[in-house]
MDAnalysis code that builds the backbone (N, CA, C; Angstrom):
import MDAnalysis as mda
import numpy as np

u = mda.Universe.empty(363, n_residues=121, atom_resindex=np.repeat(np.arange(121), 3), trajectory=True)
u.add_TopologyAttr("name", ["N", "CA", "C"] * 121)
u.add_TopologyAttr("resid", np.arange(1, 122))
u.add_TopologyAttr("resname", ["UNK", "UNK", "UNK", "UNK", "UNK", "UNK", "UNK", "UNK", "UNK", "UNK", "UNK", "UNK", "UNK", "UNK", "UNK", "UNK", "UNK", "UNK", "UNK", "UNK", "UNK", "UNK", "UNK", "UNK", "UNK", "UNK", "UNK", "UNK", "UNK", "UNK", "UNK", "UNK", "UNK", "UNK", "UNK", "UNK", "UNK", "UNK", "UNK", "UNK", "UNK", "UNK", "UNK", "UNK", "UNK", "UNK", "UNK", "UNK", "UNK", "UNK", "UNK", "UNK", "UNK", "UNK", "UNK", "UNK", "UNK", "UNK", "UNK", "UNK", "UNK", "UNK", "UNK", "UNK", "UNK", "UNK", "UNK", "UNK", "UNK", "UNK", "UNK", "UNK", "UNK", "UNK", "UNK", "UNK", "UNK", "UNK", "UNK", "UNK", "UNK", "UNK", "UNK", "UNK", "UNK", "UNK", "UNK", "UNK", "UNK", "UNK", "UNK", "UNK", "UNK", "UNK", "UNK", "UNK", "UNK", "UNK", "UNK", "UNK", "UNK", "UNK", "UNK", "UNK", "UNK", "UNK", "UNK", "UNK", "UNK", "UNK", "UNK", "UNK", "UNK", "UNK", "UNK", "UNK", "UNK", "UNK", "UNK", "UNK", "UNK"])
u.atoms.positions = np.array([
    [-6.527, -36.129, -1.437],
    [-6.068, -34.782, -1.129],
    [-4.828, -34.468, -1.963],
    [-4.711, -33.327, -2.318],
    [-3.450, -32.849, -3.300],
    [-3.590, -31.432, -2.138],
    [-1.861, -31.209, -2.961],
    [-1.232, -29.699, -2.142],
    [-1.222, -29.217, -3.534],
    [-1.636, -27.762, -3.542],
    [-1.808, -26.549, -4.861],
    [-0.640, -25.619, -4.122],
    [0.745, -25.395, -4.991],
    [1.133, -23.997, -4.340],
    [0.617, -22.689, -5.143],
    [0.721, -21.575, -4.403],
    [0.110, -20.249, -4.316],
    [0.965, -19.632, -4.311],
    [1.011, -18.699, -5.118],
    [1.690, -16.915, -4.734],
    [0.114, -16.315, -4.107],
    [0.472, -15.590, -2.638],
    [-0.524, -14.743, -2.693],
    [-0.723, -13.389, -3.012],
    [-1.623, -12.755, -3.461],
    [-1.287, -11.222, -4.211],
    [-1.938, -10.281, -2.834],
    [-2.339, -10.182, -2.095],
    [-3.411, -9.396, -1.037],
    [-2.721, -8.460, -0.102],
    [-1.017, -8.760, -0.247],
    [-0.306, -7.455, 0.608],
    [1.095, -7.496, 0.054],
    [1.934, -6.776, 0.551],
    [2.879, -6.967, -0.196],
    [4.238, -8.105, 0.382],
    [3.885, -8.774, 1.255],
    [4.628, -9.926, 1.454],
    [4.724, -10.932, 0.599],
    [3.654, -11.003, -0.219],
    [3.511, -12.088, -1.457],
    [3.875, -13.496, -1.072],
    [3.080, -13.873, 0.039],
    [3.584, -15.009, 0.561],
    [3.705, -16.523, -0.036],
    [4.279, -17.350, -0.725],
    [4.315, -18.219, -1.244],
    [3.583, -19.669, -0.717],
    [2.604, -19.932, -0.582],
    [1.785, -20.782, 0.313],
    [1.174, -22.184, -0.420],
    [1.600, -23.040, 0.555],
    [0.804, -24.387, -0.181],
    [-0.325, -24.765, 0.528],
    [-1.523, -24.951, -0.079],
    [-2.722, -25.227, 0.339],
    [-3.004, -26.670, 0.075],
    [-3.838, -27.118, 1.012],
    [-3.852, -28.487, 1.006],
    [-5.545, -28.602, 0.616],
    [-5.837, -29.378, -0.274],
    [-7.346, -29.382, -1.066],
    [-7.792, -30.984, -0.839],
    [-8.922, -30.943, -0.677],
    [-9.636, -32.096, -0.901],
    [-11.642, -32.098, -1.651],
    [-11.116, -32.181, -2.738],
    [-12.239, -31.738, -4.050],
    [-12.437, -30.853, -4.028],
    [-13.633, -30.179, -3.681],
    [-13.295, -28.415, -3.977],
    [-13.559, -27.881, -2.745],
    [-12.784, -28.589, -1.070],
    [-12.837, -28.146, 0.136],
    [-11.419, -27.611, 0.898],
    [-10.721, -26.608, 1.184],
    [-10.019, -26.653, 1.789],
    [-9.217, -26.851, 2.552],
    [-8.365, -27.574, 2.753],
    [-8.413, -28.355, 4.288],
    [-7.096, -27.804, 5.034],
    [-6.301, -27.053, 4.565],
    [-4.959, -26.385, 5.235],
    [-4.051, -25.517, 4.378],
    [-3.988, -24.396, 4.809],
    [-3.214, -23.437, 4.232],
    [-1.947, -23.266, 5.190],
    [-0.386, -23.577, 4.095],
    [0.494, -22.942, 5.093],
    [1.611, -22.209, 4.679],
    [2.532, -21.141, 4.860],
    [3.178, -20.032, 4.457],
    [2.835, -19.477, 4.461],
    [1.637, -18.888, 4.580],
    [0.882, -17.562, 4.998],
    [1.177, -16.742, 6.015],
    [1.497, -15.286, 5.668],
    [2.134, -14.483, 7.254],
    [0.961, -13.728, 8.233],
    [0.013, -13.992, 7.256],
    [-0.923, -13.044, 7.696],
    [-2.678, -14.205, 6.895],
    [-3.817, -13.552, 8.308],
    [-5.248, -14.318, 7.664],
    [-5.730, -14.253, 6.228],
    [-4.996, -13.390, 5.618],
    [-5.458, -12.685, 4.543],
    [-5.184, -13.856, 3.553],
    [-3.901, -14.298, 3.537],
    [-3.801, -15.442, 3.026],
    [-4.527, -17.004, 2.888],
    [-4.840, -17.398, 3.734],
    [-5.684, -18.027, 3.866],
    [-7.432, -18.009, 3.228],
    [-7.587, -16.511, 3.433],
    [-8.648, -15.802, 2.599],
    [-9.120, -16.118, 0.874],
    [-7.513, -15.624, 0.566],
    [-7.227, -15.643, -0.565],
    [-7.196, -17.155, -1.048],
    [-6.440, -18.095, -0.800],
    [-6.396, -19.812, -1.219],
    [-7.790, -20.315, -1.249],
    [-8.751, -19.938, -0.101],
    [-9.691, -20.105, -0.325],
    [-10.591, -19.912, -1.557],
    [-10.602, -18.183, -1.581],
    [-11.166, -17.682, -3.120],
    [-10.330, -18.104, -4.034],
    [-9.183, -18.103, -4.284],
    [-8.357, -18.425, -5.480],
    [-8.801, -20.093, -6.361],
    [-9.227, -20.933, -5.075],
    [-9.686, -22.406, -5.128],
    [-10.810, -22.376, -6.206],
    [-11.723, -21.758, -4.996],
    [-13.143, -21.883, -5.675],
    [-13.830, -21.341, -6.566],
    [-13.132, -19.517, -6.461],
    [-13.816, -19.016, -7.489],
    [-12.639, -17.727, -7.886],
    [-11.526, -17.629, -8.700],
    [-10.311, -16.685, -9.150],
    [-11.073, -15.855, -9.716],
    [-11.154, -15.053, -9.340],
    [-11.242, -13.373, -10.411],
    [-9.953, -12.800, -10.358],
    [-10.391, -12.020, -11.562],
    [-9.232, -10.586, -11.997],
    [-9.965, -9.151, -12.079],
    [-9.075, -8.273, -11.928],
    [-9.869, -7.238, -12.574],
    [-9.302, -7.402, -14.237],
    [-10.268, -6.722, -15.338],
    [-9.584, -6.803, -16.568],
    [-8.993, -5.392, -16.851],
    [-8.486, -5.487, -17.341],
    [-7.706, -4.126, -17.909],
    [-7.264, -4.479, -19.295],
    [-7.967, -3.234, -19.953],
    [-7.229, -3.793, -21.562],
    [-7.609, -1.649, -22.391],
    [-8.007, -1.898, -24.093],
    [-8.139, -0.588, -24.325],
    [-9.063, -1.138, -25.498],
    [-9.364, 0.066, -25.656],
    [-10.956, -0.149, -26.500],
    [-10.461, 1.063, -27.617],
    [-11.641, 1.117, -29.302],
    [-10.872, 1.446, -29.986],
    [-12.107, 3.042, -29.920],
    [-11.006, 4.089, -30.155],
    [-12.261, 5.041, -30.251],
    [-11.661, 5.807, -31.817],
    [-13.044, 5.866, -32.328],
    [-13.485, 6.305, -33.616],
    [-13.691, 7.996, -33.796],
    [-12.349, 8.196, -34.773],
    [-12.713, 9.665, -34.593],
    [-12.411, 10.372, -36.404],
    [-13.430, 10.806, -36.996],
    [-13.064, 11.127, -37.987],
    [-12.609, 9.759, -39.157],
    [-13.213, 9.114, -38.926],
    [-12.678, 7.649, -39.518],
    [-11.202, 7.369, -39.642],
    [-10.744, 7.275, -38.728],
    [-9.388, 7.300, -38.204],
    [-9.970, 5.910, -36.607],
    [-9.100, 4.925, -36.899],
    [-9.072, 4.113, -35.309],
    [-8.089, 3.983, -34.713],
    [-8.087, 3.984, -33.085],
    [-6.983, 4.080, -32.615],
    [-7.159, 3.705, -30.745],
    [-6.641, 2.275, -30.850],
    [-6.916, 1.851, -29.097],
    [-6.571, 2.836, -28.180],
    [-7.187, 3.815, -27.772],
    [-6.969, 4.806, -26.779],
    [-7.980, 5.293, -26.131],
    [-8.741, 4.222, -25.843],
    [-9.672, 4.226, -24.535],
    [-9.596, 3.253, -23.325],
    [-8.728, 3.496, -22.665],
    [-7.919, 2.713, -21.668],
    [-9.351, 2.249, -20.851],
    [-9.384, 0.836, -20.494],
    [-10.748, 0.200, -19.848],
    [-10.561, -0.549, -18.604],
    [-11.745, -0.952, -18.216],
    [-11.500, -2.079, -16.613],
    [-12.548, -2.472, -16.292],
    [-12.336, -3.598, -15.788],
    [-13.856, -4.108, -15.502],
    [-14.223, -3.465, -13.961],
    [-15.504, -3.204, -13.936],
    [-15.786, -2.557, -12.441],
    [-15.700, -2.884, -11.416],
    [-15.615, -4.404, -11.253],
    [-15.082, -5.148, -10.573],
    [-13.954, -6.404, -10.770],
    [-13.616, -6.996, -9.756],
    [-13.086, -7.998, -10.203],
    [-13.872, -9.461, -10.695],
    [-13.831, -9.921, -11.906],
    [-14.677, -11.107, -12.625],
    [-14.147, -12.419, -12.391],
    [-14.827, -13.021, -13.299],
    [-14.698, -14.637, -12.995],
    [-13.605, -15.059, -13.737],
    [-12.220, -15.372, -13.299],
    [-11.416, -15.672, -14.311],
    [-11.710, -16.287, -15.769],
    [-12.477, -17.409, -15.141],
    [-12.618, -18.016, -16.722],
    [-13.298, -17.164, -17.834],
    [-13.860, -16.149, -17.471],
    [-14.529, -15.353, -18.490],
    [-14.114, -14.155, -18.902],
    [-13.034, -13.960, -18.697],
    [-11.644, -13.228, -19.414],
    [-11.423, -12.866, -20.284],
    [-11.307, -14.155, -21.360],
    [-11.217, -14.581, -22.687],
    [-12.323, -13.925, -23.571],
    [-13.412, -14.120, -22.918],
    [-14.675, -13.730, -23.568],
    [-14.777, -12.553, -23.373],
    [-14.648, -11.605, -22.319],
    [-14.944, -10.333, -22.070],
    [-13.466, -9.859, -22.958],
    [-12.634, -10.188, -23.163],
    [-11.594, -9.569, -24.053],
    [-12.185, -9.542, -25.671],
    [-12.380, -10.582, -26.153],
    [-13.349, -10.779, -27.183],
    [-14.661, -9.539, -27.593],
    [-15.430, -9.157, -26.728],
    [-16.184, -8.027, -26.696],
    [-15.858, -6.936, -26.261],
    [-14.907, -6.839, -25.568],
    [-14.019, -5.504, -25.802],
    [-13.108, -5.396, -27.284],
    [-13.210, -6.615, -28.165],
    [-12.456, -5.908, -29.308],
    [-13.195, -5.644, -30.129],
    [-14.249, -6.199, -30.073],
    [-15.588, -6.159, -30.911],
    [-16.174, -4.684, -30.656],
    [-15.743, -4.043, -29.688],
    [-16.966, -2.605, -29.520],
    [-16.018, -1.508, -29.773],
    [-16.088, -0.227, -31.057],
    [-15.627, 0.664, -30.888],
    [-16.661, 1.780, -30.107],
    [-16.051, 2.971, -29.800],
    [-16.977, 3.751, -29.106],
    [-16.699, 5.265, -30.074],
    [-17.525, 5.502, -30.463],
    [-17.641, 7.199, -31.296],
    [-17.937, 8.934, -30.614],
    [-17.616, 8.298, -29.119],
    [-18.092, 10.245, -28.432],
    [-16.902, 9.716, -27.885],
    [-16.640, 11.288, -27.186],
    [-15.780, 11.213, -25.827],
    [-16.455, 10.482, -24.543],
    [-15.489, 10.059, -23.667],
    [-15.675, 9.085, -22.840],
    [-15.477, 9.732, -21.372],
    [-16.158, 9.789, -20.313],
    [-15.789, 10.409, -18.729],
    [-15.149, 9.068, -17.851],
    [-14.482, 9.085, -17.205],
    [-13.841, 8.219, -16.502],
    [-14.939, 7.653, -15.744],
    [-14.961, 6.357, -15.607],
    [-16.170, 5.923, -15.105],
    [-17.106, 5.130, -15.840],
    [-16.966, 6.021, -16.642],
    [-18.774, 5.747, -17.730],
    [-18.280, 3.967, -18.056],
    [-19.781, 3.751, -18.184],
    [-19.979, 1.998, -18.360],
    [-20.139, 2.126, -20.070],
    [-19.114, 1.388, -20.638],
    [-18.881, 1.341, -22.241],
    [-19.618, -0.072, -22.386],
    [-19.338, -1.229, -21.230],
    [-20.005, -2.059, -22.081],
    [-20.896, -2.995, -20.673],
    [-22.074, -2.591, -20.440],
    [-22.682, -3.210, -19.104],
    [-22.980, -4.618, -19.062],
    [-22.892, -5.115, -17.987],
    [-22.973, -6.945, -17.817],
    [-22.111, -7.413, -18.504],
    [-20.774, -7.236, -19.300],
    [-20.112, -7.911, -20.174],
    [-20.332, -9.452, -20.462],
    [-20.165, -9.769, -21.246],
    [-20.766, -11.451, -21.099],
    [-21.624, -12.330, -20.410],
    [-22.197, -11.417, -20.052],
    [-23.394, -12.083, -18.692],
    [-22.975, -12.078, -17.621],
    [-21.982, -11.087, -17.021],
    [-21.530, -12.146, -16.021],
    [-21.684, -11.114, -14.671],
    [-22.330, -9.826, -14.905],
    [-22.812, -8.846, -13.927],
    [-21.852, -7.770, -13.766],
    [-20.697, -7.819, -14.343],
    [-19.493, -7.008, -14.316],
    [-19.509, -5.901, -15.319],
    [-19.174, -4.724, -15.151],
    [-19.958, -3.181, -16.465],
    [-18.339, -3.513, -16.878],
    [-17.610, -2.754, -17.940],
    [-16.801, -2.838, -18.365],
    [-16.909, -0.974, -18.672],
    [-15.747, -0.681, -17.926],
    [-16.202, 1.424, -17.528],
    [-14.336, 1.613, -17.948],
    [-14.605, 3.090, -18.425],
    [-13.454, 3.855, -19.054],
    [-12.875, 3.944, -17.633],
    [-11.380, 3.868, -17.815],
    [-9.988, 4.506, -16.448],
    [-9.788, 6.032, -16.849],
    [-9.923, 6.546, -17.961],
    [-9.729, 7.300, -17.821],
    [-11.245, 8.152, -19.067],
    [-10.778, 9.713, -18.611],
    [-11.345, 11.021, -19.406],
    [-10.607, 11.109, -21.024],
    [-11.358, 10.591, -22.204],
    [-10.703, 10.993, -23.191],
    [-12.270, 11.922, -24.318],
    [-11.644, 12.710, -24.161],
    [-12.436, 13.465, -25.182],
    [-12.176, 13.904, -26.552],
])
């Protein structure tokens, strides 16, 4: 058994918590003010996502310029981050964009769309 400490992100107490692990099983979470925490050590253990946020390049007049602010639609698999950043630099986009719209779907395989934050036309 090993202790992992934690910042937790899920409210704004940000509770600083050490979780107690044994291979990839949980076995005690403590500093937590609230269940939520506990929640979180759990997922954070086994499987960390992020949402991504980054900007994509849009093509206008043969002129480029990162100003298509992006996000993944959900939150992904941490480790595949790297890679979904990678194909977000790889894709320019040539129309205007609606907030929402899916620029790059399933990103890396991993079931997550990769959709504009904002309206740029």
């Amino acid at each position: 058994m090993k202790d992992v400490k934690m910042s937790c992100t899920t409210c704004p107490n940000s509770c600083e918590m050490v979780a107690t692990v044994d291979g990839d099983k949980m076995v005690a979470v403590t500093g937590n003010l609230c269940k939520r925490g506990v929640d979180f050590a759990e997922q954070e253990w086994i499987n960390p996502v992020r949402t991504l946020t980054s900007t994509m390049i849009l093509r206008r007049t043969g002129r480029e310029a990162l100003s298509i602010p992006v996000k993944s639609a959900a939150p992904m698999p941490r480790d595949r981050m790297m890679d979904a950043m990678a194909a977000i630099r790889k894709t320019a986009i040539d129309h205007p964009v609606a907030i929402g719209e899916v620029l790059i779907p399933d990103v890396v395989g991993c079931g997550i769309d990769v959709v504009a934050s904002k309206t740029v036309g």
